[in-house]
PAPA-294851 format. One record per residue (C-alpha): residue in one letter; x, y, z; residue number from 1. Coordinates in pm, 1 decimal, always signed. Each point is the difference from the previous one (the first is absolute). Example, Ala and Ser with C-alpha at 12.3 -4.5 7.8 and 13.67 -1.06 7.14 Angstrom:
+--------+----------+----------+----------+-----+
! residu !       c1 !       c2 !       c3 ! num !
+--------+----------+----------+----------+-----+
!      a !  +1230.0 !   -450.0 !   +780.0 !   1 !
!      s !   +137.0 !   +344.0 !    -66.0 !   2 !
+--------+----------+----------+----------+-----+
//
This chain:
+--------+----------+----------+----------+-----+
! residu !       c1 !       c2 !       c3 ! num !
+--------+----------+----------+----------+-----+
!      x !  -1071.2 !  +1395.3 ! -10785.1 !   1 !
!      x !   -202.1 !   +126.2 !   +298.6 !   2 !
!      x !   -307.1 !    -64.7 !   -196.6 !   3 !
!      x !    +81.5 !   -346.1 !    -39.4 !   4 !
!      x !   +119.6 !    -48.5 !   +345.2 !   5 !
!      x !   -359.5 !   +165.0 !   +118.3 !   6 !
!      x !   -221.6 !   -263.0 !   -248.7 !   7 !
!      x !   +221.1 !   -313.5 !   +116.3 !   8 !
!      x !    -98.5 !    +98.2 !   +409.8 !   9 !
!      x !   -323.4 !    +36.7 !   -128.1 !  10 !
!      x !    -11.2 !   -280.6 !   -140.9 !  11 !
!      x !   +110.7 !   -136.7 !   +299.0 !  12 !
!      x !   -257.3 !    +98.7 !   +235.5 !  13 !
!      x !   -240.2 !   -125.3 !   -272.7 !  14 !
!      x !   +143.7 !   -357.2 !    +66.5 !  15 !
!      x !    +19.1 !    +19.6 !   +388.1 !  16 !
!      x !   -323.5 !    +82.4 !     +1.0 !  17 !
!      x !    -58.4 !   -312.8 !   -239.7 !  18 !
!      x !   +190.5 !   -233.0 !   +233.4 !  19 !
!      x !   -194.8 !   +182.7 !   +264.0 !  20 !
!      x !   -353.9 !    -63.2 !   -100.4 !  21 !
!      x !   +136.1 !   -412.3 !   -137.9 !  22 !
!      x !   +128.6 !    -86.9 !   +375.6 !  23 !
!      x !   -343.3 !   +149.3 !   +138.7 !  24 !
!      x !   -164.8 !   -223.5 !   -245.7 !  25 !
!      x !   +235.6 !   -334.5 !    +83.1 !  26 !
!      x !    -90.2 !    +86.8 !   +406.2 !  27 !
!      x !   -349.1 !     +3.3 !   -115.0 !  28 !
!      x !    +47.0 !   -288.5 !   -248.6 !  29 !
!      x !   +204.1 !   -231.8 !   +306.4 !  30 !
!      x !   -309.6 !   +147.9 !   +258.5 !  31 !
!      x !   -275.3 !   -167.1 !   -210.6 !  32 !
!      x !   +201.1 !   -335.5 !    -91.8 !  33 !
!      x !    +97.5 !   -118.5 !   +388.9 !  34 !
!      x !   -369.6 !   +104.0 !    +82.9 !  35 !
!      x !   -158.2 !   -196.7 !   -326.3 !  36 !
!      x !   +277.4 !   -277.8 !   +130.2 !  37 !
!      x !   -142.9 !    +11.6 !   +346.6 !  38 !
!      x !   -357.8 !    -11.5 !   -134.1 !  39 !
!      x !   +129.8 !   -270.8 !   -237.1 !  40 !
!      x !   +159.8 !   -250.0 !   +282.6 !  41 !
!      x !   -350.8 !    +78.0 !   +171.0 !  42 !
!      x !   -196.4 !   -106.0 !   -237.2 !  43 !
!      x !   +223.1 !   -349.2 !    -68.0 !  44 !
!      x !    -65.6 !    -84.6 !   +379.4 !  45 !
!      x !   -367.2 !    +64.5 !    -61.9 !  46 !
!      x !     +2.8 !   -254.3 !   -290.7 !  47 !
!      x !   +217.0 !   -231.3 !   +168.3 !  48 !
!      x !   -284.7 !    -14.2 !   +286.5 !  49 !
!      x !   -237.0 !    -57.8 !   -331.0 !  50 !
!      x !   +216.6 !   -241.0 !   -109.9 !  51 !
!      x !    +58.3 !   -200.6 !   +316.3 !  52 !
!      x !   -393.5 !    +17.1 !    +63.8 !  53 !
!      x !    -14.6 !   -133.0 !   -349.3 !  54 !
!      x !   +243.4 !   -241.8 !    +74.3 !  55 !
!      x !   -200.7 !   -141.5 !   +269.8 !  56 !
!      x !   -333.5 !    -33.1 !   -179.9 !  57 !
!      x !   +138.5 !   -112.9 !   -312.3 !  58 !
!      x !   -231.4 !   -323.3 !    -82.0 !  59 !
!      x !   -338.6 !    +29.8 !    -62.5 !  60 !
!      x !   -114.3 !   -200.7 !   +304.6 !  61 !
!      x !   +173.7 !   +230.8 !   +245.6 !  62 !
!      x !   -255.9 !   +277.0 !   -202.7 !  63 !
!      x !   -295.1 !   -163.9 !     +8.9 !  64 !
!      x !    +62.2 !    -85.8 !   +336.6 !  65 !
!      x !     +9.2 !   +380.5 !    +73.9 !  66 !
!      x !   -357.5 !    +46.2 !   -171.7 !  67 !
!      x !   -131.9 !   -283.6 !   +150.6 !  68 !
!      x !    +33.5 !   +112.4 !   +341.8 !  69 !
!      x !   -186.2 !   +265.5 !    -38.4 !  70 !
!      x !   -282.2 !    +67.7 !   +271.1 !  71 !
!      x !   -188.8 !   +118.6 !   -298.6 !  72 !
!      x !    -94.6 !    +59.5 !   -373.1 !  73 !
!      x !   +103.9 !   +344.9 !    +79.5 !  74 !
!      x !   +365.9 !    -67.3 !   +138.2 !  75 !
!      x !    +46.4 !   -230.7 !   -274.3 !  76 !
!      x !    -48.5 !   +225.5 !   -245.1 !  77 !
!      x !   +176.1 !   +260.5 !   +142.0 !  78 !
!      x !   +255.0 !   -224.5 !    +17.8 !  79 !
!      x !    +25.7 !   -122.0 !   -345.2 !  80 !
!      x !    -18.9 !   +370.4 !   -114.6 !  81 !
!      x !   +326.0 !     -9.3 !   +266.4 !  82 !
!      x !   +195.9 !   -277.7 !   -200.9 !  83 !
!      x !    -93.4 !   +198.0 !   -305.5 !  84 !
!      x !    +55.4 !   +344.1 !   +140.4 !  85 !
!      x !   +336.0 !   -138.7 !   +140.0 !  86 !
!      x !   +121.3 !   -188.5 !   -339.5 !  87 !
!      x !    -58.5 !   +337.6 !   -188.2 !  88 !
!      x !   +189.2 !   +209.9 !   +295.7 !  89 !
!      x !   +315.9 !   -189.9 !    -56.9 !  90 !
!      x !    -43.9 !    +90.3 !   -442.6 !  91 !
!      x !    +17.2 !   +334.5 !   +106.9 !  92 !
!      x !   +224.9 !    -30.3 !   +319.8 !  93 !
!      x !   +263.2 !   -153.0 !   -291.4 !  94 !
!      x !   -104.5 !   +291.0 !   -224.3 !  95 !
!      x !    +25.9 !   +247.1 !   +257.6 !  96 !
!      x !   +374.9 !   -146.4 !    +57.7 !  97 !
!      x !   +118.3 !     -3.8 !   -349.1 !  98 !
!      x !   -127.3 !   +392.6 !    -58.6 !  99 !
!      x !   +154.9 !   +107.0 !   +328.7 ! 100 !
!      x !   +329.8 !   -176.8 !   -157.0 ! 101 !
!      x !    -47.2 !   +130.8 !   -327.9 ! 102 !
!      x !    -39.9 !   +367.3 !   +185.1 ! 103 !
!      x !   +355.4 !   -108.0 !   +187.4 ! 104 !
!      x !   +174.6 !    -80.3 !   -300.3 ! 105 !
!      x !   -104.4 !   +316.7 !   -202.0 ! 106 !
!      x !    +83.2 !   +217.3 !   +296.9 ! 107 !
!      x !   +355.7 !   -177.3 !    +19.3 ! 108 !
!      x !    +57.9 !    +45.4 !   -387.9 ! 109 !
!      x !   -116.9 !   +387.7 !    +20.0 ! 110 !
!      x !   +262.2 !    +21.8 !   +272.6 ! 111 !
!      x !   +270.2 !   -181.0 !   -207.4 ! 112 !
!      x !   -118.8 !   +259.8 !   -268.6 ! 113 !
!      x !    +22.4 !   +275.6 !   +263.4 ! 114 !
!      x !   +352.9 !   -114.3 !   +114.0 ! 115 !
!      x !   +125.6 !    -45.8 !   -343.1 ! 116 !
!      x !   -121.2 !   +360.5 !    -78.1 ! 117 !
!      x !   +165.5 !   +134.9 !   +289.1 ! 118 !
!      x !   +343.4 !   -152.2 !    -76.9 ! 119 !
!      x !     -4.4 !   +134.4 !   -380.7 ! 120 !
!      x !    -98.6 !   +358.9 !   +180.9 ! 121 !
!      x !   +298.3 !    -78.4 !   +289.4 ! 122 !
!      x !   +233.8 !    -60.1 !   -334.5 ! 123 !
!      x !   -115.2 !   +305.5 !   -186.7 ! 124 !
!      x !     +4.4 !   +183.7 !   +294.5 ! 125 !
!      x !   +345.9 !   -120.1 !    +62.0 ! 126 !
!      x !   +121.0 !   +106.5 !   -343.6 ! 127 !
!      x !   -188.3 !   +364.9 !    +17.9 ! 128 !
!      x !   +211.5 !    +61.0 !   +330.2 ! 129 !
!      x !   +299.9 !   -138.2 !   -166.4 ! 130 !
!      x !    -35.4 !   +217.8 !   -345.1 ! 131 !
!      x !   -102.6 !   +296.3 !   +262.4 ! 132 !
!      x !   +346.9 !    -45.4 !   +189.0 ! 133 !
!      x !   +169.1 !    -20.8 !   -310.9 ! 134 !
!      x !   -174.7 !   +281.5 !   -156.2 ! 135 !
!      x !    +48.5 !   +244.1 !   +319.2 ! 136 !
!      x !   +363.4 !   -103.1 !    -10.0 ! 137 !
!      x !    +41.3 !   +100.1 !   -381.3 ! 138 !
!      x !   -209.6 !   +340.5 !   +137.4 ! 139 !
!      x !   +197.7 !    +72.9 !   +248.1 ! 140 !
!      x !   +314.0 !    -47.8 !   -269.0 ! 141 !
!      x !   -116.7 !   +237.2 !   -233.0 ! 142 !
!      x !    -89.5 !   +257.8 !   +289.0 ! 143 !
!      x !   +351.7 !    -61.1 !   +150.1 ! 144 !
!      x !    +95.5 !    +84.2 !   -386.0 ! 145 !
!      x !   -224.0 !   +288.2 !    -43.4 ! 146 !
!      x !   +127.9 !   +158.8 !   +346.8 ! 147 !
!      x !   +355.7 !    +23.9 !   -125.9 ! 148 !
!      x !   -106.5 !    +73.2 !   -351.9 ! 149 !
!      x !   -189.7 !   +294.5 !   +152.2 ! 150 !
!      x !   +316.8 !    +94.3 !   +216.0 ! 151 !
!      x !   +236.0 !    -14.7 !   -267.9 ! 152 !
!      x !   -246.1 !   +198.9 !   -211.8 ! 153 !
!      x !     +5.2 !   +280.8 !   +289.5 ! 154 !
!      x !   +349.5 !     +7.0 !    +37.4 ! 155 !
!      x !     -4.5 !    +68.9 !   -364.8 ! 156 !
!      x !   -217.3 !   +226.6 !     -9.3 ! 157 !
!      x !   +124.3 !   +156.6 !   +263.8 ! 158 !
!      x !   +342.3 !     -8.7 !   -162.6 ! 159 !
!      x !   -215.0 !   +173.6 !   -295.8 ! 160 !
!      x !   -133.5 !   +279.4 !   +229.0 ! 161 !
!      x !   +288.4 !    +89.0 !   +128.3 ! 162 !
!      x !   +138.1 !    +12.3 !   -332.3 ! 163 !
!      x !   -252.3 !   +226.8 !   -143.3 ! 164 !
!      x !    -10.9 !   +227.1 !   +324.8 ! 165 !
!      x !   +441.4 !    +44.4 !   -106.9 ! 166 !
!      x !   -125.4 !   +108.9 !   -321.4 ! 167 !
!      x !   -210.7 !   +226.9 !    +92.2 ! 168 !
!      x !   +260.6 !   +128.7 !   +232.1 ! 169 !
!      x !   +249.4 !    +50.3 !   -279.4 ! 170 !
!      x !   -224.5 !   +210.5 !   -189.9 ! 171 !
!      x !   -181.0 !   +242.5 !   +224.5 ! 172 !
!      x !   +367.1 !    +36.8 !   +126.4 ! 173 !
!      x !   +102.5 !    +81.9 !   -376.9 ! 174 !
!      x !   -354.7 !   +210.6 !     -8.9 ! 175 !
!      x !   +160.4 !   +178.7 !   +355.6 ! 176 !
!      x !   +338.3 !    +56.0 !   -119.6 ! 177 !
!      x !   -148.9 !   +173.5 !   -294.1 ! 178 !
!      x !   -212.1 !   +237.1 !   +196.5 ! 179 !
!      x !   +298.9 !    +35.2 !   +188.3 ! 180 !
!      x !   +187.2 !   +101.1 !   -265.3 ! 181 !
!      x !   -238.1 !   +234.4 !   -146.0 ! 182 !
!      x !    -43.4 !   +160.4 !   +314.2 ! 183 !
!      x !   +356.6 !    +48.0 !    +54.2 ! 184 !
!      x !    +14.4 !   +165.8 !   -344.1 ! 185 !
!      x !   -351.0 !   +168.9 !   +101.9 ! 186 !
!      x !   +171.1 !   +167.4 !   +351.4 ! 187 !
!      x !   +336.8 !   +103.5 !   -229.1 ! 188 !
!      x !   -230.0 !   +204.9 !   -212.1 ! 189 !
!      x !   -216.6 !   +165.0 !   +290.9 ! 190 !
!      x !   +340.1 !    +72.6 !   +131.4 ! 191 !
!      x !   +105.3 !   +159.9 !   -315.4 ! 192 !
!      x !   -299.5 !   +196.1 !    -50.2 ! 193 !
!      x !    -39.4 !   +102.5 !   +410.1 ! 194 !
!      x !   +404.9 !   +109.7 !    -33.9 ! 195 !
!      x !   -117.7 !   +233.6 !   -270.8 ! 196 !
!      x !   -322.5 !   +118.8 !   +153.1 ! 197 !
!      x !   +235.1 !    +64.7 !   +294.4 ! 198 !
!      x !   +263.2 !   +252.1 !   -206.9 ! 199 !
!      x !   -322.7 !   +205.1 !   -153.0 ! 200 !
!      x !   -186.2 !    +32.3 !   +283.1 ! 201 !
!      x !   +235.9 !    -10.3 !   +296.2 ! 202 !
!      x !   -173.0 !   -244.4 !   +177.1 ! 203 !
!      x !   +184.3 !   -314.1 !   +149.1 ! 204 !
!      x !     +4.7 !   -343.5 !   -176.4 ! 205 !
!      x !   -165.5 !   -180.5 !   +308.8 ! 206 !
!      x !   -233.7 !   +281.3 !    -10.0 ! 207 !
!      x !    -98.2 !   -108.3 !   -360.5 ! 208 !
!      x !    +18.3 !   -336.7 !    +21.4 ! 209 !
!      x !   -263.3 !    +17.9 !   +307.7 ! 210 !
!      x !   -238.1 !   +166.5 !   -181.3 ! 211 !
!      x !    +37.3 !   -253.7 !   -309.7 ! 212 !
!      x !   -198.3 !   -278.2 !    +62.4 ! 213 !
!      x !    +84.7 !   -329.7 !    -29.4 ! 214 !
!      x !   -109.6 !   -204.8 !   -263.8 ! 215 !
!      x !   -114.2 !   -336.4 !     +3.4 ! 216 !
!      x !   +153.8 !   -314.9 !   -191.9 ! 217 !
!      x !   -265.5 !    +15.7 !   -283.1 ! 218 !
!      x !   +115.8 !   +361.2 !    -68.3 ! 219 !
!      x !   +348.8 !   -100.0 !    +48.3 ! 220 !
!      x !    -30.0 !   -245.1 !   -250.8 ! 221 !
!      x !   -183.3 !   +204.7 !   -241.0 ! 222 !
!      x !   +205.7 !   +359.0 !    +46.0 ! 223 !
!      x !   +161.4 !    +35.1 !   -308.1 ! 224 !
!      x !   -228.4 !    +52.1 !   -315.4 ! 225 !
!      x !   +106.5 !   -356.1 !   -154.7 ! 226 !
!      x !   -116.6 !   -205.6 !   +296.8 ! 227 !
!      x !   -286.3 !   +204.0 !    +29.6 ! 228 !
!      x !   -111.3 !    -30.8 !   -342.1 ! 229 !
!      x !   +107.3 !   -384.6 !    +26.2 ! 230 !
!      x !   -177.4 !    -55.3 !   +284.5 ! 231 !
!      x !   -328.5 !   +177.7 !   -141.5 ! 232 !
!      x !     +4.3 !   -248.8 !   -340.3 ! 233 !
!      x !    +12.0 !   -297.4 !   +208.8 ! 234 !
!      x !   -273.4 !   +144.2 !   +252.5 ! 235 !
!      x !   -230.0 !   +113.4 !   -318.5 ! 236 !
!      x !    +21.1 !   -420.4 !   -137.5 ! 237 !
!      x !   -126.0 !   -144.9 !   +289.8 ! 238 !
!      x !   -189.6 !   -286.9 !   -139.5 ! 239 !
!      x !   +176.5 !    -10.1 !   -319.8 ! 240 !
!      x !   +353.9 !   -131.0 !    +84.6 ! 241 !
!      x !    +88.6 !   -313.6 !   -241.4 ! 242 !
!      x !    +33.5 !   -297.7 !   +229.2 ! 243 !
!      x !   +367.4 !   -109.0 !   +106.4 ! 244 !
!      x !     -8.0 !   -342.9 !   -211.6 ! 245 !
!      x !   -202.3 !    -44.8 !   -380.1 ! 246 !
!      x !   -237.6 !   -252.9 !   +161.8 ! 247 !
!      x !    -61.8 !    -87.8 !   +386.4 ! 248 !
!      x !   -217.0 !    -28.5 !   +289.6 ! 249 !
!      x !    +10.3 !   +104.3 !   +321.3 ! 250 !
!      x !     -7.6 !   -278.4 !   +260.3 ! 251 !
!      x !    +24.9 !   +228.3 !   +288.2 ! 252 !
!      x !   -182.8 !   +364.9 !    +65.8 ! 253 !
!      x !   +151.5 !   +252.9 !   +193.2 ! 254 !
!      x !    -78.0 !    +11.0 !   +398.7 ! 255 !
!      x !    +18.5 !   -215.5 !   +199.1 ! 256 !
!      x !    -66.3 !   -402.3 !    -25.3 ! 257 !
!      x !    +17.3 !   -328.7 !   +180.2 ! 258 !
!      x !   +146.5 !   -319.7 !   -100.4 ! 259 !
!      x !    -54.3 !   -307.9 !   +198.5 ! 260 !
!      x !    -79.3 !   +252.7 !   +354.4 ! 261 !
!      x !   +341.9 !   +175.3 !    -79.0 ! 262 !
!      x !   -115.6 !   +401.3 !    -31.6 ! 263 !
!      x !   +213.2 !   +191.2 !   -223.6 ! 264 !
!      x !     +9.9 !   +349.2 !   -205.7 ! 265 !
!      x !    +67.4 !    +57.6 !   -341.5 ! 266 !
!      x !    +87.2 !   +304.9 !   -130.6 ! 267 !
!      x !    -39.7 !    -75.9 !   -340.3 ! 268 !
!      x !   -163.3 !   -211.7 !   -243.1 ! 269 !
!      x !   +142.0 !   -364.5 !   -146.3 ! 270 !
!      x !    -29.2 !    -87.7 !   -340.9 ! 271 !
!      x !    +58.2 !   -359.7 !   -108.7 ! 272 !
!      x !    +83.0 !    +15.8 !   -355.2 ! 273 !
!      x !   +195.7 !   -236.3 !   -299.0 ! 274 !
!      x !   +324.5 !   -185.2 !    +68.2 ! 275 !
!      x !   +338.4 !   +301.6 !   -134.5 ! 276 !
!      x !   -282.8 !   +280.1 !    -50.3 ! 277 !
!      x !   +142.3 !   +317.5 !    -17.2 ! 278 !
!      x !    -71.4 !   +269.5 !   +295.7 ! 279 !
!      x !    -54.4 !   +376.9 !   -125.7 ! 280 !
!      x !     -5.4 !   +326.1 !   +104.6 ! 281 !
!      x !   -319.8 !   +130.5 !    +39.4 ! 282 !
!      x !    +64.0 !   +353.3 !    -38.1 ! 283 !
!      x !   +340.2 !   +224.1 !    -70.2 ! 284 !
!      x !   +231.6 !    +54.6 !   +322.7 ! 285 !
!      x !   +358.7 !    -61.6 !   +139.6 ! 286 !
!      x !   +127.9 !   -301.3 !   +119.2 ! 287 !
!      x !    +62.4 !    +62.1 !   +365.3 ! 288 !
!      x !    +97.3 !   -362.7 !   +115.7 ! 289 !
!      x !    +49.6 !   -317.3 !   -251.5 ! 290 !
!      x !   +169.3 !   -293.0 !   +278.2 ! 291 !
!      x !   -149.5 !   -362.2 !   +146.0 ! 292 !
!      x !   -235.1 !    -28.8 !   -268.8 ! 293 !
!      x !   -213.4 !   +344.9 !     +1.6 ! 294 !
!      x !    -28.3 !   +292.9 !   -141.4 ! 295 !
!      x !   -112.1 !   +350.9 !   +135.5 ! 296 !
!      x !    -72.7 !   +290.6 !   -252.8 ! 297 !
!      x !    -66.1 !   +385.6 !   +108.2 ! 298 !
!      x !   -292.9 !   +193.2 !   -175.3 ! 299 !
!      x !    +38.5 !   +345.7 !   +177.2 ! 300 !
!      x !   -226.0 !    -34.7 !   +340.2 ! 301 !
!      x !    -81.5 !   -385.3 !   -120.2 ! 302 !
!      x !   +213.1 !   -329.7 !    +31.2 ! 303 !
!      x !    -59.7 !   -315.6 !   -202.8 ! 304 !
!      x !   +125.1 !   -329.1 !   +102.1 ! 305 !
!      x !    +38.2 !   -364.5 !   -141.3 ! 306 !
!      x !   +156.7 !   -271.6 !   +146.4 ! 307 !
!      x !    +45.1 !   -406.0 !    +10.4 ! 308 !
!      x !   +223.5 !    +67.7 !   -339.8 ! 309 !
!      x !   +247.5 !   -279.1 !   -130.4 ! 310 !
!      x !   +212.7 !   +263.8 !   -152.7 ! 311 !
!      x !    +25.8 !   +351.1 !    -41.8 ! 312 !
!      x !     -5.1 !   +198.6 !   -327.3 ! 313 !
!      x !    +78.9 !   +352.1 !   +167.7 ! 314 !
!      x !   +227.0 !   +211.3 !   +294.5 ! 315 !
!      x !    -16.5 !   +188.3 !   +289.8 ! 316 !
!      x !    +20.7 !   +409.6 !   -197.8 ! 317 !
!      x !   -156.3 !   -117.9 !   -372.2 ! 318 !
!      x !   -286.4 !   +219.3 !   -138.1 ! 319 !
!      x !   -250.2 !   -274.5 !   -129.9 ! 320 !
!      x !   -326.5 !   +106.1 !   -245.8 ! 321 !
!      x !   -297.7 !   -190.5 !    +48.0 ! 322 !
!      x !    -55.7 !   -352.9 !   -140.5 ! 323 !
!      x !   +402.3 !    -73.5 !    +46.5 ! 324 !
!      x !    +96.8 !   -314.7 !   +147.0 ! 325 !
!      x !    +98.6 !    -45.6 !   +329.7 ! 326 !
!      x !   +104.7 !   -332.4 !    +19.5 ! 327 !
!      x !   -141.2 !   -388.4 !    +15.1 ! 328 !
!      x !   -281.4 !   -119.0 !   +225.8 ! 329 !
!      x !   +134.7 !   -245.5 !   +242.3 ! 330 !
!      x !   -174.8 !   -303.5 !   +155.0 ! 331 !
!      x !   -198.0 !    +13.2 !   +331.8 ! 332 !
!      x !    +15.0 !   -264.5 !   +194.0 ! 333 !
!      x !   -320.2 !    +44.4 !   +200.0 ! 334 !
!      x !   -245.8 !    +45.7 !   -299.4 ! 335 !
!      x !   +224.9 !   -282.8 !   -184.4 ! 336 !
!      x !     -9.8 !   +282.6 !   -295.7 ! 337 !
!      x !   +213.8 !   +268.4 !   -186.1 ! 338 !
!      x !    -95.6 !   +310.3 !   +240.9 ! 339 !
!      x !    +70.6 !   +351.1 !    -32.8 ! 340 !
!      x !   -112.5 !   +205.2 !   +296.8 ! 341 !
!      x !    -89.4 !   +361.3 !    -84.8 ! 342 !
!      x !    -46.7 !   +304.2 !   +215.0 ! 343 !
!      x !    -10.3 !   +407.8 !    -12.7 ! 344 !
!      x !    +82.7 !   +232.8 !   +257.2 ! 345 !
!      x !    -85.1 !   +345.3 !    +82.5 ! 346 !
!      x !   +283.8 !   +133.0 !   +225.3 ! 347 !
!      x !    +54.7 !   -257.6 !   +266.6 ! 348 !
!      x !   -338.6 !    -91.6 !    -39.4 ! 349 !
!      x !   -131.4 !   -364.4 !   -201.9 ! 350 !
!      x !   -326.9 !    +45.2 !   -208.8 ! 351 !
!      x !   -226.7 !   -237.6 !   -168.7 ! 352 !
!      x !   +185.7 !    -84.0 !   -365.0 ! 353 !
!      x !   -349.8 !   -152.9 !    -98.4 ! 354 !
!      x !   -128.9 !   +320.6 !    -34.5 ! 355 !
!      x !   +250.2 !   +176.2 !   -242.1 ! 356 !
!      x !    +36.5 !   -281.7 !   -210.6 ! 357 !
!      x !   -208.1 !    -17.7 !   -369.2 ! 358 !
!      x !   -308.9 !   -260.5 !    +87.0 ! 359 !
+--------+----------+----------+----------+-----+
//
């Protein structure tokens, strides 16, 4: 539309500067014609003084009385070369007349041609300024429309931010309650072992227990030989993990990204994929949290997560082998897709899921 709106004021100043250069020319035009009128009503006095001295010596007496007085053969024929001179100066004294009114009456018809010109350019001018008005009002319409299209589409993506940002909450607080609770367990069994060290060798617990130091929440989660061997077979198939869904692509990396100037942070990947595809497990774990449409599953030191599910297929404490379904993809509303939104997490801490999935 603003291309239009641009070619139609250009076309405009193309026709201004039409009606421009036709009223300079119809100035010029009216210039010429009331001086070849004044030269005109000139030269009609001059041949009425021809006339009227024709007039006057109309007979042929009164003109042979006018060579006969000459004083001389000289003057008389100067003066019959006069009459002659004189009857041949009113020929082209009417010629002269008829051009110079011939030059009036083209002049007045180029200016009726001018004038005519410049009212079809006044119309078409006219109607370029009208379809402009009507075409800036339409613009302005479908700006006023885009504006609030735009708004609504922040509010809902805002809405969708804010949505994803309480679903990441829920699961690094499922991924914290675990460390919790393997630290808890963790602290029982230092005591246990400091209480004994204490009985052998005499030494207090808090004695013990100071010199024990503390471990942190990758150890935690890998202390007893299961999770440690767990979380050693998911490390050693980086790169080979079976994707989430049997065919997909991701529509969003992980990092951060902008959309429409709104700066945001994901923390995992999106895969759009086929309408009721299933979502799998991508490795053997326990179910640590199955509510509001995701799922987080415990490999030892590692975390996998899924969400944007219809339905779930599993619960919070179920042991699930890899390849077992999950649940349903659900519907995202901002890629207008089925989405599934897949992450892994070492500790509290999110990692690329590109990178340990099978290319």
């Amino acid at each position: 539309m603003s291309k239009q709106l641009r070619l139609r004021e250009e076309k405009i100043v193309v026709i201004n500067r039409e009606l421009n250069n036709l009223s300079a020319q119809i100035r010029k035009n009216t210039t010429e014609v009331e001086n070849l009128k004044a030269e005109l009503e000139k030269m009609r006095k001059d041949y009425e003084k021809m006339i009227l001295f024709a007039f006057r010596n109309r007979n042929g007496y009164n003109k042979l009385m006018f060579i006969f007085a000459s004083k001389d053969f000289n003057q008389a024929f100067k003066r019959i070369k006069y009459l002659q001179q004189f009857s041949d100066a009113r020929k082209v004294k009417v010629a002269e007349i008829e051009k110079v009114k011939k030059e009036i009456e083209l002049k007045i018809a180029q200016m009726e041609a001018d004038r005519k010109a410049q009212r079809l350019l006044l119309a078409d001018q006219e109607r370029e300024r009208d379809i402009i008005r009507k075409d800036r009002a339409a613009h302005q319409s479908q700006l006023n429309t885009i504006v609030k299209q735009e708004r609504t589409f922040q509010g809902q993506l805002s809405q969708k931010q804010q949505e994803r940002k309480r679903i990441q909450a829920l699961i690094k607080a499922a991924v914290a309650r675990e460390i919790a609770e393997e630290r808890r367990k963790a602290e029982l069994e230092r005591k246990r072992k400091a209480e004994a060290e204490a009985k052998r060798t005499g030494k207090t617990v808090a004695e013990i227990e100071k010199a024990t130091p503390k471990k942190s929440d990758s150890e935690i989660l890998r202390s007893t030989p299961e999770a440690a061997r767990l979380s050693a077979d998911f490390k050693s198939n980086r790169g080979r993990l079976p994707w989430p869904v049997a065919q997909g692509n991701i529509v969003r990396n992980f990092g951060p990204y902008s959309i429409e100037g709104v700066q945001s942070l994901s923390e995992e990947i999106a895969i759009r994929t086929s309408t009721g595809a299933s979502v799998k497990a991508v490795f053997s774990g326990e179910v640590v949290q199955a509510v509001a449409g995701t799922v987080v599953i415990k490999h030892g030191e590692y975390f996998t997560f899924y969400s944007n599910l219809s339905s779930l297929s599993v619960h919070r404490g179920q042991k699930v082998n890899r390849g077992q379904q999950l649940g349903v993809v659900g519907f995202d509303s901002e890629f207008e897709a089925p989405v599934v939104y897949f992450g892994v997490m070492q500790g509290m801490t999110a990692v690329n899921p590109s990178s340990w999935l099978a290319r």
